[in-house]
N, C-alpha and C positions, 0 to 999 in steps of 0.2 A: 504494500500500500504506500502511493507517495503524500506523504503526510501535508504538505502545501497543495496540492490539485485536489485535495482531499477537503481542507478547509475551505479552499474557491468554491467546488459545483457546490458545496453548502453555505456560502454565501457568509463566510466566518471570516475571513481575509481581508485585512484590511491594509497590511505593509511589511517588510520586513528591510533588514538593513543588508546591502548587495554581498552576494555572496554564503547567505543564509541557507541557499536550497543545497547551494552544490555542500557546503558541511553535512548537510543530513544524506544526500545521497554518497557519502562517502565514508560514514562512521556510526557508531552507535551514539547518540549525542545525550550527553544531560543537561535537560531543559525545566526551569524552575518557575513556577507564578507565586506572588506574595498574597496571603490573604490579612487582613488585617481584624485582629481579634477584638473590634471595639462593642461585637452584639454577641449575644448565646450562642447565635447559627447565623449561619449563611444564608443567603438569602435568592429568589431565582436570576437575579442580576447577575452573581456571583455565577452559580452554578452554568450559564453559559461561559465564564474563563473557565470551570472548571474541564468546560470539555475540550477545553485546548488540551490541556491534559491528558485526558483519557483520548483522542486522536493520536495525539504522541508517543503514548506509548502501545497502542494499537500499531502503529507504524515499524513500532522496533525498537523507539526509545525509551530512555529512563525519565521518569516523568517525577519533579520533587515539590513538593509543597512548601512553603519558609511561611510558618505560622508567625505575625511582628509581635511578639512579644517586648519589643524594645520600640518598636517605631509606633506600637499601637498606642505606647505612654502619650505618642504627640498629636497624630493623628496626619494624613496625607493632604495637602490644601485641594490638589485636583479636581476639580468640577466642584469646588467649596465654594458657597460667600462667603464663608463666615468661620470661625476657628469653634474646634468642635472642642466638648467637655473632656477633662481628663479625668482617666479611671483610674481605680487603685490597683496595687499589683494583682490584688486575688483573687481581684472581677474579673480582670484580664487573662489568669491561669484557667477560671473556671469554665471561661470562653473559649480560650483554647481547647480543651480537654474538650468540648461539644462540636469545635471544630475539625477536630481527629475524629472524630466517629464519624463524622457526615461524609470526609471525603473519603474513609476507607468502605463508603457504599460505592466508590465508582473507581478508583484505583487500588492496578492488585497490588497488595505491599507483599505478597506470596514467590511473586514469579521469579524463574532460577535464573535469567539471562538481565533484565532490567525493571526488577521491584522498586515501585513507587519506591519514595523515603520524601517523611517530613524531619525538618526541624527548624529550628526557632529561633531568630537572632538575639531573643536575650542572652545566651549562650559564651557569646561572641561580645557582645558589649557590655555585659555587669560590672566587666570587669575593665574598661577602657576606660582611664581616667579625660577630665574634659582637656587637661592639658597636652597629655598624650595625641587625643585625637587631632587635635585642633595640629600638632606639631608633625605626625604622622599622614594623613590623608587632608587633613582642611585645606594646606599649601598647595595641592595638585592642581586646586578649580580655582579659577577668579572670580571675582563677585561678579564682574562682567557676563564671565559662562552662565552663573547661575541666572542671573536678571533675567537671560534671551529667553529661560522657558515658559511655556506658556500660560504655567499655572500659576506662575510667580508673576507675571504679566495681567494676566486677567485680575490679581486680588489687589493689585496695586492700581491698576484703573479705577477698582470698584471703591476703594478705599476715597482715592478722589471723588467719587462723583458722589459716595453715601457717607462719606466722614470717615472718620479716624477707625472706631469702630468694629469696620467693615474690611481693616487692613491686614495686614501680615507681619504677625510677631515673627520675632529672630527664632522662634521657636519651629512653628512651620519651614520658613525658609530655610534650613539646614536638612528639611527631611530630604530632599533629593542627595543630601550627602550620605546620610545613612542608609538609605535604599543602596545608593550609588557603591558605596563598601559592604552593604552585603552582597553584591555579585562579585566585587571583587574576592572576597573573603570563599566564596565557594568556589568562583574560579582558581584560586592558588589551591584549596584544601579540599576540595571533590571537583576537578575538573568540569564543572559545570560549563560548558561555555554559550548557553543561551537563555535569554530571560524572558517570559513573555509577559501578555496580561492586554485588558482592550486597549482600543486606540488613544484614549487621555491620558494612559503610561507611556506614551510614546518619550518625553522628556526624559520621566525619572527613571526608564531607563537605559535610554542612552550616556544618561550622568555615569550610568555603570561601566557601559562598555569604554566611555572615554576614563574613567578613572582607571580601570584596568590596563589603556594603553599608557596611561600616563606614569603611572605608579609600577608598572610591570615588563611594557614593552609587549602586554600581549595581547593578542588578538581576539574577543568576543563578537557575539551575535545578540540582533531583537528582535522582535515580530511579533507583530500586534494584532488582533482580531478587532470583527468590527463590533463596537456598539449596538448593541439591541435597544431600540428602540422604537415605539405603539408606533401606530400609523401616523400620528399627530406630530409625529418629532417630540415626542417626549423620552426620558427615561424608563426603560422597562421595567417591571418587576414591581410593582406597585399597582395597591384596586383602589377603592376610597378609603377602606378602613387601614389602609398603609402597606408597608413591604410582605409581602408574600413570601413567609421563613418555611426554610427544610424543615425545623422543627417542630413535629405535631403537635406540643404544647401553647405554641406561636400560634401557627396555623394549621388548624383541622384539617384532618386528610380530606375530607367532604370539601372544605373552602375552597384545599388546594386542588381537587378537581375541578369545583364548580369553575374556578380561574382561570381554566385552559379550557374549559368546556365552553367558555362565553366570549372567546374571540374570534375576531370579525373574519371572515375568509380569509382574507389579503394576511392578516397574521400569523393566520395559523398553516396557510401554506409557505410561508417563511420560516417558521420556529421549528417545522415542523421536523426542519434537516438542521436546526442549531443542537435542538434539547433531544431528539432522540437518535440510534443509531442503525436507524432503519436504513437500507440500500437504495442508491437511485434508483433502482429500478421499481420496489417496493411502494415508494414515497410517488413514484410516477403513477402506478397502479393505486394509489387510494386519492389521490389529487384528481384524474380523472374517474372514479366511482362517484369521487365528492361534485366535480361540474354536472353531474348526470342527475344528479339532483341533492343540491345543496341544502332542504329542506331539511334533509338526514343528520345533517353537520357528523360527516367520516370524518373528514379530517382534524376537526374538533377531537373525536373519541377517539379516533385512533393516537391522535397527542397524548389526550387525558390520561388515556389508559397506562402507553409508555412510561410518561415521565411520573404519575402516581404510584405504579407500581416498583420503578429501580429507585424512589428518593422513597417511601412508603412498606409497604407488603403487597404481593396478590390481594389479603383477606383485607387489605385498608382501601384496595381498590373497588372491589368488589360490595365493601359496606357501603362506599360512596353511589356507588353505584344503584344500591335499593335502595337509598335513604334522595338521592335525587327521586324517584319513581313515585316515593310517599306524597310529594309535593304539587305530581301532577296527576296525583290520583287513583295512580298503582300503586301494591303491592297490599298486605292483610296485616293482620296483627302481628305475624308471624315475621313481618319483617321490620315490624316495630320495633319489637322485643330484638332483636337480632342490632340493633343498634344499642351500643355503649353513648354514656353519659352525655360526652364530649359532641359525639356525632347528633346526637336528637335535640342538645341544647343549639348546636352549628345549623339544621336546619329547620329550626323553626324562629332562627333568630328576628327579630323585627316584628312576630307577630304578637299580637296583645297575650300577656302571662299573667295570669293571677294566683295569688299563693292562697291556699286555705290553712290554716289548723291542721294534722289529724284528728285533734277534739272534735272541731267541728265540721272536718267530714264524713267520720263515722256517724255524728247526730243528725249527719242530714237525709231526712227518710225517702224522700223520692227523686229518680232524675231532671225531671221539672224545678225542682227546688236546687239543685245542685246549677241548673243551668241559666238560674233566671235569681235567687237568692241570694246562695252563696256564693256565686259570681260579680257579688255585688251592682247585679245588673249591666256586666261589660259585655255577656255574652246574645244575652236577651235581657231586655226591662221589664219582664212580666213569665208568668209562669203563662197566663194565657196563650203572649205571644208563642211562649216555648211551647207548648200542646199543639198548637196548630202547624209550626213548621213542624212536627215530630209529625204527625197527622198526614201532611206531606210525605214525608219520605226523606226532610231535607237537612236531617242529624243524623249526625255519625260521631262516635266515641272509642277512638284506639281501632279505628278504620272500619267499624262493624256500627251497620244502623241501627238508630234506636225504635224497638218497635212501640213500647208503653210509654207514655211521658211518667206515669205513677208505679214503675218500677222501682224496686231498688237497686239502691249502689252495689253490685256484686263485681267489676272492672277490677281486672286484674291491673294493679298501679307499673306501670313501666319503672324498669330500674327501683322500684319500691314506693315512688317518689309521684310520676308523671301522667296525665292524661291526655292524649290529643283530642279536642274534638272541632271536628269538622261542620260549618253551618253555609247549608247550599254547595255549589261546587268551590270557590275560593276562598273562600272565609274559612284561617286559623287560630286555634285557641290553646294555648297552654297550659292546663290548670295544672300548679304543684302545689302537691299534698305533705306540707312539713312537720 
């Protein structure tokens, strides 16, 4: 597999520095991306550099992670306004430790010829005093080199036109130094010679490869993939309610379905060869099944499914999957109950929730009463009302109609806890019983 024509037909390609391809076609190459530990988890913005990675060493290479344990203290300005919070060390470890898990879902750290390897540049810097560095590598770059980048560029505009504020602490503007010395730093001490990551690293790291000729006399490589971004020209990886994390804690596997299952064609025929590893040929045959009638949205679930199930489980796919169904109408109790906590409170989010008692749901003697009463009337304002849609046909309770309104409450509580009921086809209700 040629690892750059490989990124191209998928539309991952954004640059590389001359002489890039022909190293890979002549070596086994170690190629490193920086992730920076400032969240729990990564996020799906991330997880497209990740598959620079996984291409990589799909190709034959050694693919290495450098979790910033040291640069995560300051934070990267690139695509910043504004200078981000600093964290303490043990937020930053506990972050890391969650980002080692995530990426050994798609890199094999196993393999006998070029096993992934992470590690961490605090490693390399706890111990580098500020005078050392400063006397060691800070002398190699001019402030001149450094001002040209773009990222330092952009925050010093912004600084003028929104105040002081809006500027670049001494603090920021050294991180391209330290990026810049940890490829050096793996270049001399694991041969690393190629750095990648998207195209607004194009800068920091190049800072690397000129510090390595400067400092070394040796030769490295860069190569950048492109930016994912919505159709709008925005930043990918984000809904309204904010970044779309690997972490099911973050975000529900249901969410992170529903997220890939709700873009636009033009999207999802794009993503559709960033985030999964399906074949041209594959991705040709479900792109035309999807134009034959777009209705279906293939190419939607065939993403969903993908990228839910390698960052997820099969079983977190698959729950998503009957817990969307619940929503438009399908599936029975039975696929109720088949949903955990997380998943039932994830879709029914937004819809009106009332909490009762257990006291006072046990005391409450009829379904009428329950749905008109002790619903404090959010459901129905009258028990009348409630007898005649019931009368209808047009309640439903944990998916199964109600046939008596002067039944009692015999509903088996979901999770111990929940009841869904249904009034007419769209109208939902959450009642929890505490």
């Amino acid at each position: 597999m040629d690892f750059i024509e490989e990124l191209k037909w998928r539309g991952m390609y954004f640059d590389a520095m001359p002489g890039t391809d022909e190293l890979l076609k002549s070596e086994m190459v170690t190629g490193y991306i920086g992730f920076d530990p400032t969240a729990e988890s990564l996020h799906i913005g991330n997880l497209a550099t990740i598959m620079l990675l996984v291409h990589l060493q799909r190709a034959g290479h050694k693919p290495m992670a450098l979790v910033g344990g040291a640069t995560g203290m300051i934070g990267d300005p690139s695509g910043k306004a504004a200078e981000r919070s600093f964290l303490n060390e043990e937020t930053l470890r506990a972050n890391q430790e969650g980002i080692r898990k995530q990426l050994e879902k798609f890199l094999d750290f196993e393999a006998s010829k070029n096993a992934a390897e992470m590690v961490n540049n605090y490693d390399w810097f706890k111990d580098f005093s500020f005078l050392g560095f400063l006397r060691d590598v800070g002398k190699h770059l001019t402030v001149n080199y450094m001002m040209a980048k773009d990222s330092v560029k952009k925050r010093i505009t912004a600084s003028e036109e929104d105040g002081p504020a809006s500027g670049l602490s001494y603090t920021e503007f050294t991180y391209q130094l330290l990026q810049g010395y940890d490829f050096y730093h793996l270049y001399k001490n694991k041969n690393v010679k190629l750095q990648m990551g998207a195209s607004d690293q194009w800068g920091n790291i190049t800072t690397g490869t000129e510090l390595i000729r400067r400092m070394d006399g040796g030769k490295a490589f860069a190569l950048t993939g492109n930016l994912v971004t919505k159709s709008d020209g925005t930043k990918f990886g984000k809904s309204e309610g904010g970044n779309i994390w690997l972490n099911p804690e973050m975000t529900s596997p249901y969410k992170f379905y529903q997220f890939w299952l709700n873009l636009s064609d033009e999207e999802a025929e794009k993503l559709i060869k960033v985030y999964t590893l399906l074949s041209k040929e594959e991705i040709e045959a479900i792109t035309g099944e999807h134009k034959e009638a777009p209705h279906l949205r293939v190419l939607q679930k065939a993403l969903a499914k993908d990228v839910t199930t390698r960052v997820h489980s099969a079983l977190d796919y698959q729950s998503a999957v009957d817990a969307s169904e619940v929503l438009f109408g399908k599936g029975d109790i039975n696929t109720l109950k088949s949903l955990n906590e997380a998943t039932l409170l994830s879709v029914f989010e937004g819809v009106p929730q009332i909490a009762i008692s257990r006291t006072d749901y046990e005391a409450t003697p009829t379904v009428s009463d329950l749905l008109a009463t002790a619903s404090n009337g959010i459901i129905f304002k009258s028990k009348g009302e409630a007898k005649r849609m019931i009368a209808e046909n047009g309640v439903s309770i944990n998916r199964e109609k109600v046939q008596n309104a002067e039944a009692t409450l015999e509903y088996e509580l979901l999770q111990n806890k929940y009841l869904v009921v249904q009034k007419g086809k769209k109208n939902y209700f959450l009642i929890s019983v505490n």
